[in-house]
NUBA-517598 format. One line per 3 residues: number of its first residue (from 1); their letters; for each residue x, y, z of C-alpha. Coordinates in steps of 0.2 Angstrom, whole numbers, plus 2048, in hexadecimal, padded with zeros to 3 digits. Example, Ala and Ser with C-alpha at 12.3 -4.5 7.8 and 13.67 -1.06 7.14 Angstrom:
REM NUBA-517598
1 = AS = 83E,7EA,827 ~ 844,7FB,824
END
This chain:
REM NUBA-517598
1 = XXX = F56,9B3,D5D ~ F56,9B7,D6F ~ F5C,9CB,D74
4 = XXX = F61,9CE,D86 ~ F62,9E0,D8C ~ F63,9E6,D9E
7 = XXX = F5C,9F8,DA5 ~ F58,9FF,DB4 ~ F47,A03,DB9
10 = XXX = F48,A15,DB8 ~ F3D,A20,DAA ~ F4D,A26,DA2
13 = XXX = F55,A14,DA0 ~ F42,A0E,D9B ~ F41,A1E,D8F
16 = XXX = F52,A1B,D87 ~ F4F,A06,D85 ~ F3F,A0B,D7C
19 = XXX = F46,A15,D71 ~ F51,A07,D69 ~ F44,9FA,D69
22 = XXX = F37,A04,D60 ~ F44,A07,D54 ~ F4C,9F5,D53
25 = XXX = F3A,9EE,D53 ~ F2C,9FA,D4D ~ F1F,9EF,D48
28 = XXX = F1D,9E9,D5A ~ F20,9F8,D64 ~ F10,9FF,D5E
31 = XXX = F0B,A03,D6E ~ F18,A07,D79 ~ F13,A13,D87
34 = XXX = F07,A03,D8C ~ F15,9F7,D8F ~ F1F,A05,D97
37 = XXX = F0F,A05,DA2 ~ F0F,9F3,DA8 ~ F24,9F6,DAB
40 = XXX = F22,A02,DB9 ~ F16,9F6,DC0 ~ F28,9EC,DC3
43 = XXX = F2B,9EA,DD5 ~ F3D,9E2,DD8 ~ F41,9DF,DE8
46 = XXX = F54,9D9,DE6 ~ F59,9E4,DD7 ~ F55,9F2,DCF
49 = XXX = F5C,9EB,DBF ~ F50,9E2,DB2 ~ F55,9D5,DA6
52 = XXX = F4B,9D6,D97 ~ F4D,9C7,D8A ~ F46,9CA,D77
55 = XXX = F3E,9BB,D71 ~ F3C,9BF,D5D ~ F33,9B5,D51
58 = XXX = F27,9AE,D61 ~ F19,9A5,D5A ~ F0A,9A9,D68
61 = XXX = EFB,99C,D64 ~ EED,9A9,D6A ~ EF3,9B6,D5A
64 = XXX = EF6,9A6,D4F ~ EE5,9A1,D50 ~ EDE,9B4,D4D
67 = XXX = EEB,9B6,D3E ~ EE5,9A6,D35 ~ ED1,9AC,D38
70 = XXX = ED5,9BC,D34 ~ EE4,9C5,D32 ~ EE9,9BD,D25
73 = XXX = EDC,9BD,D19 ~ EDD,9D0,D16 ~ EE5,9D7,D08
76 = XXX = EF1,9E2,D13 ~ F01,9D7,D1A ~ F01,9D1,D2D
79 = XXX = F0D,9CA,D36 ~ F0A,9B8,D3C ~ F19,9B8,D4A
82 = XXX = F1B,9C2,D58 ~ F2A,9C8,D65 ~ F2A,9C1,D79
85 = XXX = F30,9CC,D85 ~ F38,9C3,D96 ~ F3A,9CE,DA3
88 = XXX = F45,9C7,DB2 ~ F4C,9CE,DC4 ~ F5C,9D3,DC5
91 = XXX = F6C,9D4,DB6 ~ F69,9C0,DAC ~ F75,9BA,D9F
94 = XXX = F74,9AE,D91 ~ F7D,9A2,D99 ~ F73,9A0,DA8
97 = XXX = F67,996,DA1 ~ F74,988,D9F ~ F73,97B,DAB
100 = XXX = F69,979,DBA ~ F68,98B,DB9 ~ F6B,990,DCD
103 = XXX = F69,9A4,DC9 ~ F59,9A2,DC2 ~ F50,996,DCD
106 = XXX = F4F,9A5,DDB ~ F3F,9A9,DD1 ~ F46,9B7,DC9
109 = XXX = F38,9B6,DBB ~ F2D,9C6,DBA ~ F23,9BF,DAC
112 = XXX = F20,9C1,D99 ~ F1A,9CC,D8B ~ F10,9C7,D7B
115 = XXX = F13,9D6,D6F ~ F09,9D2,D5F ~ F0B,9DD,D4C
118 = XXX = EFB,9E7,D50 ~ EF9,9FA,D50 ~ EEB,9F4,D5C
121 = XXX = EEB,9E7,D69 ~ EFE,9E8,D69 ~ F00,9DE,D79
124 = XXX = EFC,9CB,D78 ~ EFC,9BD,D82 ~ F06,9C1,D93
127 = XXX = F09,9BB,DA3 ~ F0F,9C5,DB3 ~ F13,9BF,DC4
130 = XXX = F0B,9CC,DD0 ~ F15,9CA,DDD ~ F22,9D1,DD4
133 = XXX = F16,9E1,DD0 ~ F12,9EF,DD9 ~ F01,9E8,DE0
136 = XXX = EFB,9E4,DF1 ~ EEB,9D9,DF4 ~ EE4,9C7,DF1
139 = XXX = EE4,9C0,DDF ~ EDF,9AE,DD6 ~ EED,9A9,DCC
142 = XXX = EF3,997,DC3 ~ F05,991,DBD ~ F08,993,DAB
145 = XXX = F19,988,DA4 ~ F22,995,D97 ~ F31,992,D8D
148 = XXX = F40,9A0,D8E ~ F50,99C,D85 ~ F4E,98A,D85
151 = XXX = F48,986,D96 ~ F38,983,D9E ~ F32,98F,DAB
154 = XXX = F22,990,DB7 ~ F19,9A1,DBC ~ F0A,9A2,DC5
157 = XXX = F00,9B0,DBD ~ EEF,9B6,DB6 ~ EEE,9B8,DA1
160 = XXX = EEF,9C8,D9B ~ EEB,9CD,D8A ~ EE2,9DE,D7F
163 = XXX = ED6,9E0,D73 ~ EDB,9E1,D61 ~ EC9,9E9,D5D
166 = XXX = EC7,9DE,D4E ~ EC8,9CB,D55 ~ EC6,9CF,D66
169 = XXX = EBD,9DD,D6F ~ EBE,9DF,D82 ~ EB0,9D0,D82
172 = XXX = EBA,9C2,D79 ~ ECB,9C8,D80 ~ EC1,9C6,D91
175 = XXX = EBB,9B7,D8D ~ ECB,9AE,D89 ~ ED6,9B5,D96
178 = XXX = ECA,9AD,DA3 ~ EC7,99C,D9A ~ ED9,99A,D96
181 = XXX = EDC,99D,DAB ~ ED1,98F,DAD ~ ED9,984,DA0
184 = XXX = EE8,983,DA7 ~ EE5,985,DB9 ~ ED5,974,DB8
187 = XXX = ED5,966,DAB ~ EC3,967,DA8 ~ EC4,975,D9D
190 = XXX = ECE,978,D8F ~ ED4,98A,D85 ~ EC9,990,D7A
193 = XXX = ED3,999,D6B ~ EC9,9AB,D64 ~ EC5,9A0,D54
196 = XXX = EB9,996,D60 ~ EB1,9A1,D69 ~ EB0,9AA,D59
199 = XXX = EA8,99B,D52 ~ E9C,99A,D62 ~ E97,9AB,D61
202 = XXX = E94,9A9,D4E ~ E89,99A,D52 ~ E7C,9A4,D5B
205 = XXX = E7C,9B6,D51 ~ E76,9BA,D41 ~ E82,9C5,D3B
208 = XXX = E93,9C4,D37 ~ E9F,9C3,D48 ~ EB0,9CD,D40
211 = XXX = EB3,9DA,D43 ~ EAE,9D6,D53 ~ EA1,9E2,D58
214 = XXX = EA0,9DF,D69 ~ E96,9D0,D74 ~ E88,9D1,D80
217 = XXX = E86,9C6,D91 ~ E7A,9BB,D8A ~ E89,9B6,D7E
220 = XXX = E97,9B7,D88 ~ E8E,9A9,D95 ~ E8D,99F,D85
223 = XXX = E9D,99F,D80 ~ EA1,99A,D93 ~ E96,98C,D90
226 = XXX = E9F,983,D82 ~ EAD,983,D88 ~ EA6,977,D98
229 = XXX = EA1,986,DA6 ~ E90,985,DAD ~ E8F,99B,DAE
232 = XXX = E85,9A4,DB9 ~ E82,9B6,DB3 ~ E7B,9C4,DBF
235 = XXX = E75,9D5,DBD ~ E76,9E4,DC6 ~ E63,9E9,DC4
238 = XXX = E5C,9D7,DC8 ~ E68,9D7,DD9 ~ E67,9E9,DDE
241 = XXX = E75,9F2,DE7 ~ E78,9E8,DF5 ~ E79,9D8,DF1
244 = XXX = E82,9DA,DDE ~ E92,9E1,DE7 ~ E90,9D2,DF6
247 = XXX = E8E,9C4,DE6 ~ E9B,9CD,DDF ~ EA6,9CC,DEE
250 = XXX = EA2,9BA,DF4 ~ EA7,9B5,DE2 ~ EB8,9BD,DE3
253 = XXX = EBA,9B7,DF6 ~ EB7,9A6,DEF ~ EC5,9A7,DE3
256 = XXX = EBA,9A5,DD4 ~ EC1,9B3,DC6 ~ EB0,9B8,DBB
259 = XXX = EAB,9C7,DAE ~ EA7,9D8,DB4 ~ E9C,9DF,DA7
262 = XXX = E9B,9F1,DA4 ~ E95,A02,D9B ~ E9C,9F8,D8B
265 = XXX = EA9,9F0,D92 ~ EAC,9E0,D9C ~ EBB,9DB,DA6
268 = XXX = EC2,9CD,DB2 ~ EC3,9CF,DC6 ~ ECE,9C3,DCD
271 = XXX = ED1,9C8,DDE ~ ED1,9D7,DEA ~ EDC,9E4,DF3
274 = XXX = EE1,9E2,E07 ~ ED0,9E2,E12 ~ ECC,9EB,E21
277 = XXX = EC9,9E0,E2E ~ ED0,9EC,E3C ~ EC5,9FA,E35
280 = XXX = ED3,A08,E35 ~ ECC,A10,E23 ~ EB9,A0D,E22
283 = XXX = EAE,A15,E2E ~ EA2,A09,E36 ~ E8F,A13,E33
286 = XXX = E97,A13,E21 ~ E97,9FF,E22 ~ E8B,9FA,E2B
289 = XXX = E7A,9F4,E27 ~ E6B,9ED,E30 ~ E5A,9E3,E31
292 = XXX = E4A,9E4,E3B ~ E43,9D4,E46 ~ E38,9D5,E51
295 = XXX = E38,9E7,E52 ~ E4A,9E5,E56 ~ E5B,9EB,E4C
298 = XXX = E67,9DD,E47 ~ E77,9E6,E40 ~ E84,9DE,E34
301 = XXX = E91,9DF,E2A ~ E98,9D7,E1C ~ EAB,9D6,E19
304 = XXX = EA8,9D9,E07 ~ EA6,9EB,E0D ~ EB6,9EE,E16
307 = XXX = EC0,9E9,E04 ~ EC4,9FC,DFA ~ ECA,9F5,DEA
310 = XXX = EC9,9E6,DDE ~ ED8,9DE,DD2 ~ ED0,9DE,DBF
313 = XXX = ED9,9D7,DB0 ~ ED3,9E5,DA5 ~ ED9,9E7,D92
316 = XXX = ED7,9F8,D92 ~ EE4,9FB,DA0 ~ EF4,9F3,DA9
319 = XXX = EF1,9E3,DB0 ~ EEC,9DE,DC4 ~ EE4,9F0,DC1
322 = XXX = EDC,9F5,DD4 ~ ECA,9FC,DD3 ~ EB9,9FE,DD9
325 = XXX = EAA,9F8,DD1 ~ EA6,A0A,DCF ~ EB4,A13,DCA
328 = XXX = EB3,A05,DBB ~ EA2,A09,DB7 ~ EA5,A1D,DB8
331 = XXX = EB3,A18,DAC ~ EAA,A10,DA0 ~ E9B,A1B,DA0
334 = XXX = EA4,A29,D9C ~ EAE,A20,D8E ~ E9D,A1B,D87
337 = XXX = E99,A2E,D88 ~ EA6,A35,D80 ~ EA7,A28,D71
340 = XXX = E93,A2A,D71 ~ E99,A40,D70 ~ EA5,A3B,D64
343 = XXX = E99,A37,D56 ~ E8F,A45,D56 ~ E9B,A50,D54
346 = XXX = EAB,A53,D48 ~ EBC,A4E,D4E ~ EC0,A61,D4E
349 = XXX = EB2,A67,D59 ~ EB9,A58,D66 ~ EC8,A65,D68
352 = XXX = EC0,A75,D6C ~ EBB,A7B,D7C ~ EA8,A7C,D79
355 = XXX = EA9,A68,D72 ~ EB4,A64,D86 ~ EA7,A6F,D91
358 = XXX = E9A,A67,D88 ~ EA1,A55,D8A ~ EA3,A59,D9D
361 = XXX = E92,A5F,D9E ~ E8B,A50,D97 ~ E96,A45,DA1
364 = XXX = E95,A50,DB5 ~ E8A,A43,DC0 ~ E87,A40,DD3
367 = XXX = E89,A33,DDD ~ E78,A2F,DDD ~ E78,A29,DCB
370 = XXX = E84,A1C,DCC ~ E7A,A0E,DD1 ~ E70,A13,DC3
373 = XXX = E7C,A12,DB7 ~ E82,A02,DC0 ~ E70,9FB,DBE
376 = XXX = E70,9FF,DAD ~ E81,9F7,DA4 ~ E89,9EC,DB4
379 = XXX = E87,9DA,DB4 ~ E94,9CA,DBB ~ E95,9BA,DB2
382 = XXX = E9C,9AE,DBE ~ EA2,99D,DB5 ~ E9E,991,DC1
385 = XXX = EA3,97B,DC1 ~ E97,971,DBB ~ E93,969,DCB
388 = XXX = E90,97A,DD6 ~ E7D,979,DD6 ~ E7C,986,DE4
391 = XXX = E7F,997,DDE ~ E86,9A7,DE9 ~ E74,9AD,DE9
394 = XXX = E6D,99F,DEF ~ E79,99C,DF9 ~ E75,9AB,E03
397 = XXX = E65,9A8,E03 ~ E66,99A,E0F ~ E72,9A3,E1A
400 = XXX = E64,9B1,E1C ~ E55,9A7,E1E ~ E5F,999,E2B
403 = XXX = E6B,9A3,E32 ~ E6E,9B5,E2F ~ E5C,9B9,E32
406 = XXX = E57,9AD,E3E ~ E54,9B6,E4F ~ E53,9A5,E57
409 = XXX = E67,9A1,E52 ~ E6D,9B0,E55 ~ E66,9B0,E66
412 = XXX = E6E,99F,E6A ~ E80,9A5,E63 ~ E7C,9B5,E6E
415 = XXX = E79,9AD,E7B ~ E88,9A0,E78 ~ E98,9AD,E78
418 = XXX = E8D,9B7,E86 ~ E8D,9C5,E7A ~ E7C,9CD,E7A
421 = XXX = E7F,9DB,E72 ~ E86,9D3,E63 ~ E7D,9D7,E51
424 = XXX = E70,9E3,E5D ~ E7B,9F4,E60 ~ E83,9FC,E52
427 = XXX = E94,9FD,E57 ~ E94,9E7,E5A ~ E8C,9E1,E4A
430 = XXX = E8A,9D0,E43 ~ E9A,9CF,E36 ~ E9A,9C3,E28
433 = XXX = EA1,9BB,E1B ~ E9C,9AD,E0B ~ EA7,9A4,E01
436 = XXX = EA7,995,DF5 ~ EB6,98A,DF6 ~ EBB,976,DF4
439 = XXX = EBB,96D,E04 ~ ECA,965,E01 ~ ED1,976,E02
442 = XXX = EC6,977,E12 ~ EC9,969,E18 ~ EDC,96D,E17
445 = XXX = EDB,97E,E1E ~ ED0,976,E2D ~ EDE,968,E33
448 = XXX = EEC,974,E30 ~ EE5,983,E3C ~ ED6,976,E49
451 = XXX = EDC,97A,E5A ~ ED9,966,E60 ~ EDB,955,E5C
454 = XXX = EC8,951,E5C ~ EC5,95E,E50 ~ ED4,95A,E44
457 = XXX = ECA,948,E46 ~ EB9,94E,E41 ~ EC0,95B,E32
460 = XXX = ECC,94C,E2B ~ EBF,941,E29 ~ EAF,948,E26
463 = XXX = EA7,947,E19 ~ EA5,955,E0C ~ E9D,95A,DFB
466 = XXX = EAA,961,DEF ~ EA6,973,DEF ~ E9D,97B,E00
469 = XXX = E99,98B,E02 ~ E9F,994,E13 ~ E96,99F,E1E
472 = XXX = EA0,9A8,E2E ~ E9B,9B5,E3A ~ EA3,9BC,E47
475 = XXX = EA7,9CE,E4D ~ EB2,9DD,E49 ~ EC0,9D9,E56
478 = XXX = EC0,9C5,E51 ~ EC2,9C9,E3F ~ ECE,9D7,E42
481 = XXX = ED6,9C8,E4A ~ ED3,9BC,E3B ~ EC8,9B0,E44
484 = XXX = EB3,9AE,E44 ~ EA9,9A7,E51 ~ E9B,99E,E43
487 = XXX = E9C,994,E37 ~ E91,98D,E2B ~ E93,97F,E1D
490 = XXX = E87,97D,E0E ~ E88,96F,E00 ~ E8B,979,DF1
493 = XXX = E86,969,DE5 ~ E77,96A,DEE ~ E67,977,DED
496 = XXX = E5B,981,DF6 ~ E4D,971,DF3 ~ E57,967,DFD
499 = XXX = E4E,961,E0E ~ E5C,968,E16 ~ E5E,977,E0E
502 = XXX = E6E,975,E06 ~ E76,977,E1C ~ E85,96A,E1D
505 = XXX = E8A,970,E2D ~ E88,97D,E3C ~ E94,980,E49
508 = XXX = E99,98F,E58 ~ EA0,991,E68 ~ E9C,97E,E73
511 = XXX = E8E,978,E64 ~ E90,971,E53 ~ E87,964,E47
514 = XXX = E89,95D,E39 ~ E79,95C,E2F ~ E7C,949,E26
517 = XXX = E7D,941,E35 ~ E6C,948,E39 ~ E64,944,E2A
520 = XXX = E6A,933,E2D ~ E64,931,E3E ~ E54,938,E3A
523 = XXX = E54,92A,E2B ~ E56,91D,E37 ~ E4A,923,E43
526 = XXX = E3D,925,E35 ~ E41,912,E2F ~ E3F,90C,E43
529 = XXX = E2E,914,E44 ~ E27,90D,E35 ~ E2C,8FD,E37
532 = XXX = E24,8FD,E49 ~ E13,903,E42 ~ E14,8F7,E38
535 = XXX = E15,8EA,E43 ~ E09,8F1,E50 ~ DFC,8F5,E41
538 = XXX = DF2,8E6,E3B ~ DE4,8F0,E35 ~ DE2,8FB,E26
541 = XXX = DE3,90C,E27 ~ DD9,91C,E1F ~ DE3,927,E18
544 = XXX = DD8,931,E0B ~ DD3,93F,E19 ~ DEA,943,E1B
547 = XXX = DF0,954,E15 ~ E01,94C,E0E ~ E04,960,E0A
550 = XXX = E05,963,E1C ~ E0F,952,E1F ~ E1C,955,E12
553 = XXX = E1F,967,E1B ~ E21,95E,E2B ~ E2C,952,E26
556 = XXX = E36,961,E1D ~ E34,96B,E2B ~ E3A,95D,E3A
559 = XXX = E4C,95B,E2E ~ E4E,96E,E31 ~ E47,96D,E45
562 = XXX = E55,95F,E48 ~ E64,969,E41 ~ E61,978,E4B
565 = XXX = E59,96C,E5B ~ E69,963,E58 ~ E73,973,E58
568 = XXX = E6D,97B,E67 ~ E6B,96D,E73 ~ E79,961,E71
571 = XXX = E8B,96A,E76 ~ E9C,964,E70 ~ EA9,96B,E7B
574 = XXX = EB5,969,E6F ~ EB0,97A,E64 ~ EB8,988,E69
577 = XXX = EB4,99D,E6B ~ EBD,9A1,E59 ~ EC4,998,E4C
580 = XXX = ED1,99E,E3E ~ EC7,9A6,E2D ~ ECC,99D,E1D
583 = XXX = ED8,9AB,E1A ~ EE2,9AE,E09 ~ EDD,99A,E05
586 = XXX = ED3,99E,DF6 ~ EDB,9AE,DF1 ~ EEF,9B0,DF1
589 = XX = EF6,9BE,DFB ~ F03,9CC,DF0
END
């Protein structure tokens, strides 16, 4: 039975509904001052009408499974359906869902609402379009088919669901929002249900798994693993400061959602707020750091830095909630302390005044011990393809050794855009940015934004791997202007053994390369020169005195000299000063 009701997003109209549903349907309205929450997130542009549709009797297959492997084997009596909540633009009718439906295809759809009979976890599986939220930034989401009244709609969202505490704690809940994202947006994975991982989990502990008492990373990788990711997990005190929140953001940039883990709790970034190319809220000494060569200051900085906030997908909050890694791990540490508080004393000392001073006291910190706290509980577990071989710290390895900290190419690209003060006074630095993506989203991007015809030629039809990861530099003006001045192309099915380093392609203002094309030409080089010392060589040789240490490092090392002697010497007029970034390609704008 479906129930439509219209009200105006006001907190007296949302007050007053509330009131009649909590009494109409108590056993799902357990939690209602949560799903007022995610209602004042509404952001509707051409009304300020809702329509809200009332699904009843909705059979939601996440809470079927946990009701079958769970609920229902207690003695107490649970609920095995659930209620839907559509919420739509505007003032909807029944009978606009009859026919072709012209009202409703103006993409009126604000999304949907799970609510399940738990005193706990109350809100189930939902989806919710943020564009129609209150949120500005960058976020990864897929298309999701839902049926409302009958007929089929598609929203583009990212699956938002809370923790029951028994079946599912932050880690499970975690866990199958992101893989259910990935099943429905690549057919090379498919959902895991909380029974499964249950089961996975199970399979490597021994102790029983419910009540769920919680999961470690080792675990939660694990479970990524069956169901077909290849996870990569990262922690904060192997990284260090630095290079944790650059991973972290070249993960995000890349449009890859992954598990944030922290002071007992873990949640999902999948994008990031508005950044600051033009500079006009971060203070550049704040920004900016800097290496020694030479006895000689390079300056840089990455854009990762010029973004304030990250969009989570955390249980314990609305969804698309905007953070920082910090005010995350503050959060949680401090719920960690006061439920650690908690036990040693009695539910009544919690209320005096003695029992809050203490707890403040126990919980007053400076800045200063937030990377310690950080290096102590925060981790990323990034679930990576199969076929990505190169990871984001390798990745950036290469572009240090190669390019980043190579006073020789940074000198040529200098000397290129006659810009000698570029990356060697403070207030010009070398700016930055990684990213992994698909090529033929590269590719695409390229022929769409190339400034000429041979360069359309030369993207359409080169040859790439599936995944590559991207390298740009440039300055503050270009990027405040969207464009870079370098860029450079690694394999990401490929690894740091390889004799090319992994390096697919290099290119700047009047030079590029593309490194296969040298490898052949070496090949064939190699192959001419044999075959004439063969012929001119009718007598045999000693060669029991060679170093073939030192002749496989040559040979590894000329592959490396050819790309850069390549690079440098040979010009293509067809390269320009600037080129567009790869701009909101991965990520979707909101």
């Amino acid at each position: 039975m479906n129930t439509f009701v219209t009200f105006k997003l006001d907190q007296e109209n949302i007050n007053e509904l509330f009131i009649t549903l909590i009494r109409k349907y108590p056993l799902y309205f357990q939690e209602p001052e949560r799903i007022k929450e995610i209602i004042y997130l509404f952001d509707t542009k051409k009304s300020d009408l809702v329509t809200l549709i009332i699904e009843s009797d909705y059979v939601d297959r996440q809470y079927r499974d946990s009701y079958y492997s769970y609920f229902s084997q207690k003695y107490s009596n649970f609920e095995r359906n659930c209620i839907r909540l559509a919420f739509f633009e505007g003032e909807i009718k029944y009978r606009d869902f009859m026919a072709d439906m012209p009202k409703l295809k103006k993409n009126l759809l604000i999304g949907t609402i799970v609510l399940r009979p738990l005193s706990v976890g109350n809100i189930g599986h939902s989806l919710l379009n943020p564009q129609k939220l209150k949120i500005n930034g960058y976020v990864q989401t897929c298309k999701f088919k839902i049926m409302i009244c009958g007929r089929k709609f598609f929203i583009k969202a990212f699956p938002y669901l809370t923790q029951d505490n028994e079946t599912m704690t932050c880690a499970e809940t975690a866990l199958f929002n992101l893989i259910r994202y990935y099943s429905e947006k690549y057919c090379e994975y498919r959902i895991l249900m909380p029974s499964e991982i249950l089961k996975t989990l199970e399979d490597s502990s021994y102790e029983r798994v419910l009540p769920s008492q919680g999961v470690d990373d080792p675990c939660m990788a694990k479970v990524l693993q069956a169901g077909h990711f290849h996870p990569r997990l990262y922690r904060y005190e192997d990284e260090g400061e630095g290079n944790f929140e650059e991973l972290f953001y070249s993960y995000v940039e890349s449009g890859i959602p992954f598990i944030l883990g922290l002071p007992q709790h873990a949640v999902i970034c999948i994008g990031h707020g508005s950044v600051d190319f033009k500079m006009d809220h971060h203070e550049l000494s704040e920004i900016i750091t800097y290496d020694i060569f030479e006895d000689k200051k390079v300056y840089y900085i990455c854009t990762g830095r010029l973004v304030d906030e990250y969009i989570f997908m955390d249980d314990n909050q609305t969804p698309y909630i905007m953070s920082t890694i910090d005010k995350l791990t503050i959060r949680y540490y401090e719920n960690m302390l006061y439920e650690d508080y908690e036990e040693e004393i009695s539910g009544e000392d919690i209320e005096n005044d003695l029992g809050n001073t203490q707890l403040q006291d126990q919980m007053s910190y400076s800045e200063e011990t937030i990377p310690g706290m950080k290096k102590q509980f925060d981790s990323l577990l990034v679930p990576l393809y199969k076929r990505i071989f190169l990871d984001a710290s390798r990745a950036r390895s290469i572009f240090d050794d190669h390019f980043l900290h190579n006073p020789d190419f940074l000198e040529k690209i200098r000397e290129a855009y006659d810009d000698i003060t570029w990356g060697t006074k403070e207030d010009n630095p070398f700016v930055w940015r990684i990213y992994l993506t698909s090529s033929n989203s590269y590719k695409d991007f390229k022929c769409k934004t190339v400034s000429n015809f041979d360069l359309f030629q030369y993207y359409s039809n080169q040859p790439y791997p599936r995944f590559i990861w991207v390298l740009e530099i440039g300055t503050i003006s270009t990027f405040s202007e969207q464009m870079a001045r370098v860029e450079v192309l690694l394999d990401a099915t490929s690894s740091t053994n390889s004799n090319t380093w992994a390096i697919l392609s290099i290119g700047y203002k009047g030079h590029m390369v593309f490194v296969p094309y040298i490898v052949e030409q070496l090949n064939e080089k190699q192959i001419s020169e044999m075959n004439l010392c063969h012929e001119e060589n009718s007598t045999t040789q000693d060669y029991s005195s060679i170093n073939w240490e030192d002749v496989s490092e040559e040979v590894k090392q000329k592959v490396l000299t050819e790309i850069f002697k390549s690079l440098y010497y040979k010009s293509n007029k067809f390269v320009g000063d600037t080129y567009k970034i790869f701009s909101a390609s991965n990520l979707k704008e909101v």
